[in-house]
C-alpha positions, 0 to 999 in steps of 0.5 A: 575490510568491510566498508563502514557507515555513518547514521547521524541523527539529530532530535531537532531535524525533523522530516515530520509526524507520521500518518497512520494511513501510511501503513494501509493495504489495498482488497481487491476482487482480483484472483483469490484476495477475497474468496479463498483468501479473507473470505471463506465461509466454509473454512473450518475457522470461518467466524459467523460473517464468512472471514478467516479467522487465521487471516484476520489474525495475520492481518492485525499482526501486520498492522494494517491502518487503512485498506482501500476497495474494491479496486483497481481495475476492477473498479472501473466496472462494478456495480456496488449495487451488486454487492449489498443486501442478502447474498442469496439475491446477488448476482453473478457478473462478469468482470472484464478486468480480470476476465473472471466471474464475480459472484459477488458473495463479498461486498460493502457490507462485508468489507465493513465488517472486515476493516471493523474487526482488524481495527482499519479504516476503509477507503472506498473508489468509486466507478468513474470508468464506466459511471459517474457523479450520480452512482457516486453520489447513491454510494455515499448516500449509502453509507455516510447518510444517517437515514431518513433517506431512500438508500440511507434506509436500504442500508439500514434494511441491510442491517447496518443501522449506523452509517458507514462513516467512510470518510476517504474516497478515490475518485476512480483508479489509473484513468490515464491506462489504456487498460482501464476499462472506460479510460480517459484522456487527462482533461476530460478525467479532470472534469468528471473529477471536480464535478464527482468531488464537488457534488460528494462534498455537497452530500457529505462535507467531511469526505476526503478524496483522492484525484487519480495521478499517473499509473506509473512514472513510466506513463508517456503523458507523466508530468502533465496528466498531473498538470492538467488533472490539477488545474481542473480539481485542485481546490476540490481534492485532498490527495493525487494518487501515485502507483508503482511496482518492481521487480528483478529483472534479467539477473540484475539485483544491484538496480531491483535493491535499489528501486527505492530510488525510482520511488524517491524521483516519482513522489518529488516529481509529483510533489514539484507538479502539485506546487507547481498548480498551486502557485499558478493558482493562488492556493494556500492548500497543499495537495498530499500524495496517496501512494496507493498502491506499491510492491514487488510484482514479478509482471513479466514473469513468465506464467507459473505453470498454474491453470488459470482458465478465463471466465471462472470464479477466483482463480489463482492469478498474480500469486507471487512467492517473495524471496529475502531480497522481494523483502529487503525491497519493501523495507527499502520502499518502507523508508522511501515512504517514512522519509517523505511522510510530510507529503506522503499521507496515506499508502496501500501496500498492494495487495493483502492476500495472495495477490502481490501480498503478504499473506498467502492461504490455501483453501480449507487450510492454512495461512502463513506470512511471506517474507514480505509481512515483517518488514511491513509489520516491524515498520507499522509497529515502530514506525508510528511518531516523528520522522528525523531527517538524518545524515547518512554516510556510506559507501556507494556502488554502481548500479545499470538502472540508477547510476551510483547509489548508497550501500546504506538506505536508513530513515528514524523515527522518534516516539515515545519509547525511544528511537527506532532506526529503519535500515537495508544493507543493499550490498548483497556480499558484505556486512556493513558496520555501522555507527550512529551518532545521535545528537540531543538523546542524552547517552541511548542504548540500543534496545533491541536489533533485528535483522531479517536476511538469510544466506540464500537470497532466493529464500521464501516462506512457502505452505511447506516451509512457512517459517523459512524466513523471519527476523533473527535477533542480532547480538554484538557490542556493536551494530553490524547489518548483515549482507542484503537484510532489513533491520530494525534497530531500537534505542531506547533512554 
């Protein structure tokens, strides 16, 4: 007999309102992301600016809010000089990062136009690796100065007559990673922090910005590089970053299907940290979280067999292809996410296309969605509203990594049209039915319940086969979650 469970909603529970920034993606100059990717002149359906009109087509579909650039790694090297005026003048770089050429054929302009044409907002980092306040200070000039100004006019020289308006920066990225190029020890990260933050909010007083929190929970100064940081620059910010990646390893699915647990600990983790420095501090302000970046990323897989030469311009790097179970994974961090939207309040899937993302293309021909563009794209669509906090009863199993751990991980959110229940199955064998008990919504009717799961985990969305896997509609007079699937259940009056 399958094991059963239990959703109980109730209209007056409520977690909080969602911010459209949770649904935001991450460009960065990193294997074929930009060239090849969104940015490709010569594609036969290139628009006038160089973008993929098929990839912006996808990236609509997908729902992407806010998409933050042009790092990462990268970051903490690049010039954004490089990136402004006519292409033709720019110059190629090396990037240390990614050991690759950047030719810097894509930059801040034609970011603007991107995030312009696909209806997102633009959240920027800035260079604390290898510069400082003043390179801060000139890019914000840049883009939020009317004119009037030396760099306010260059801007307009360039032809954006209007400023940028970018009103959500990152005060760098992992600068706690030994990685990163001009990386730092907690303290003196902080204080080039809040003296970067408090000279952009004299430029520019509307600004919102993100203090760089640990790159994982699994760093060994976790916890405290976030106590430190925050003593230093805690009245100058808006938002501490958190970063995390999963992946399957050595066979054990149970634990990968429930990463969403390890996110759980990590946001309270940095949660408790912040309220922590705030009562230390007298503060009435409370600190969000900026989950900026998170996926499934396959990091110790071994190499794919594709030739990626160092020093060469856009190879293909990181170019994960993701399964039935990679998605059912994201729905799983979806939730995590929407659940704790009232100290979440932004978030970068990363990345958009062909690193780690969504959307894959081929060079001179086609894109096509992974597994992974549906749960966020159903999310996005009917995940915009009040989070309920529900009751959730359901078996449990055993797992290596989290201990005993629910079958069933769901979240709601109500808005306008109705309710929309987000719901995993992480039992990879059985169905699960399901009851919903909902208090305060008069007699709902389910609307519409759809499912994405397939009878092979391993199967993927592939330039042979783009339509492998997608969302299947799920008939019945009751709710049954098929094994090892995503599910956007839709109730309506």
């Amino acid at each position: 007999m399958n094991a059963s469970a239990k959703l109980v909603l109730d209209k007056d529970f409520m977690v909080g309102e969602v911010n459209p920034r949770l649904f935001g993606s991450f460009v960065e100059h990193l294997g074929r992301c930009v060239y090849t990717g969104l940015f490709e002149p010569s594609h036969p359906g290139a628009d006038e600016n160089g973008l993929r009109t098929d990839v912006l087509d996808l990236v609509r579909e997908l729902g992407v809010t806010l998409v933050r650039y042009p790092g990462g790694n990268f970051v903490s090297g690049y010039r954004w000089e490089d990136g402004i005026g006519p292409a033709a003048d720019r110059p190629r770089r090396p990037d240390p990062a990614w050991k690759t050429i950047e030719t810097n054929a894509f930059g801040l302009r034609e970011f603007i136009r991107f995030v312009s044409e696909v209806g997102a907002e633009p959240m920027l980092a800035v260079n604390l690796g290898t510069r400082g306040v003043a390179e801060a200070l000139e890019l914000l000039e840049y883009c939020n100065f009317t004119g009037g100004t030396s760099l306010s006019d260059l801007r307009r020289k360039h032809g954006a007559e209007e400023p940028y308006g970018v009103r959500l920066w990152c005060l760098g990225n992992e600068m706690d990673g030994p990685w990163q190029i001009g990386g730092k020890k907690p303290f003196e990260y902080g204080r080039l922090a809040v003296q970067t933050a408090r000279a952009m909010r004299m430029l520019d007083p509307d600004v919102r910005l993100v203090l760089c929190g640990s790159s994982g929970a699994s760093m060994p100064t976790f916890g405290e590089w976030e106590r430190v940081v925050l003593e230093e620059a805690y009245d100058a910010v808006d938002y501490i970053s958190c970063h995390a990646y999963y992946e399957e390893r050595d066979g054990d699915v149970d634990s990968f299907l429930a990463s969403a647990v390890d996110m759980e600990r990590f946001i309270d983790a940095v949660v408790a940290t912040c309220d922590h420095v705030r009562a230390v501090k007298r503060e009435s302000r409370r600190i969000e979280v900026s989950f900026d970046e998170w996926n499934v990323w396959y990091m110790h897989r071994p190499p794919s067999g594709v030739d990626t030469p160092e020093w060469t311009v856009a190879p293909r790097q990181l170019e994960d292809i993701y399964t039935v179970t990679d998605a059912v994974v994201v729905g799983t961090l979806l939730i995590t996410l929407l659940s704790r939207c009232d100290r979440v309040g932004a978030a970068c899937l990363a990345q958009l296309v062909n690193v780690i993302g969504p959307i894959m293309t081929e060079p001179a021909g086609p894109a096509w969605r992974q597994t992974t563009f549906h749960p966020f794209a159903q999310a996005s669509r009917w995940g915009r509203g009040t989070v309920l906090r529900p009751v959730v009863v359901s078996p449990t199993h055993e797992t290596r990594a989290y201990g005993e751990v629910p079958l069933l991980h769901a979240t709601a959110v109500l808005n306008d049209g109705g309710v929309t229940v987000f719901a995993v199955n992480r039992d990879t064998a059985r169905p699960m039915p399901l009851e919903l008990e909902l208090r305060g919504f008069g007699e709902p009717r389910v609307v519409e319940h759809l499912a994405l799961w397939d009878d092979d985990r391993h199967a993927a969305n592939t330039l042979l086969h783009q339509e492998r896997v997608r969302p299947r509609l799920v008939s019945g007079e009751s709710l049954v979650l098929p094994p090892l699937s995503w599910n956007t259940i839709r109730l309506g009056a």
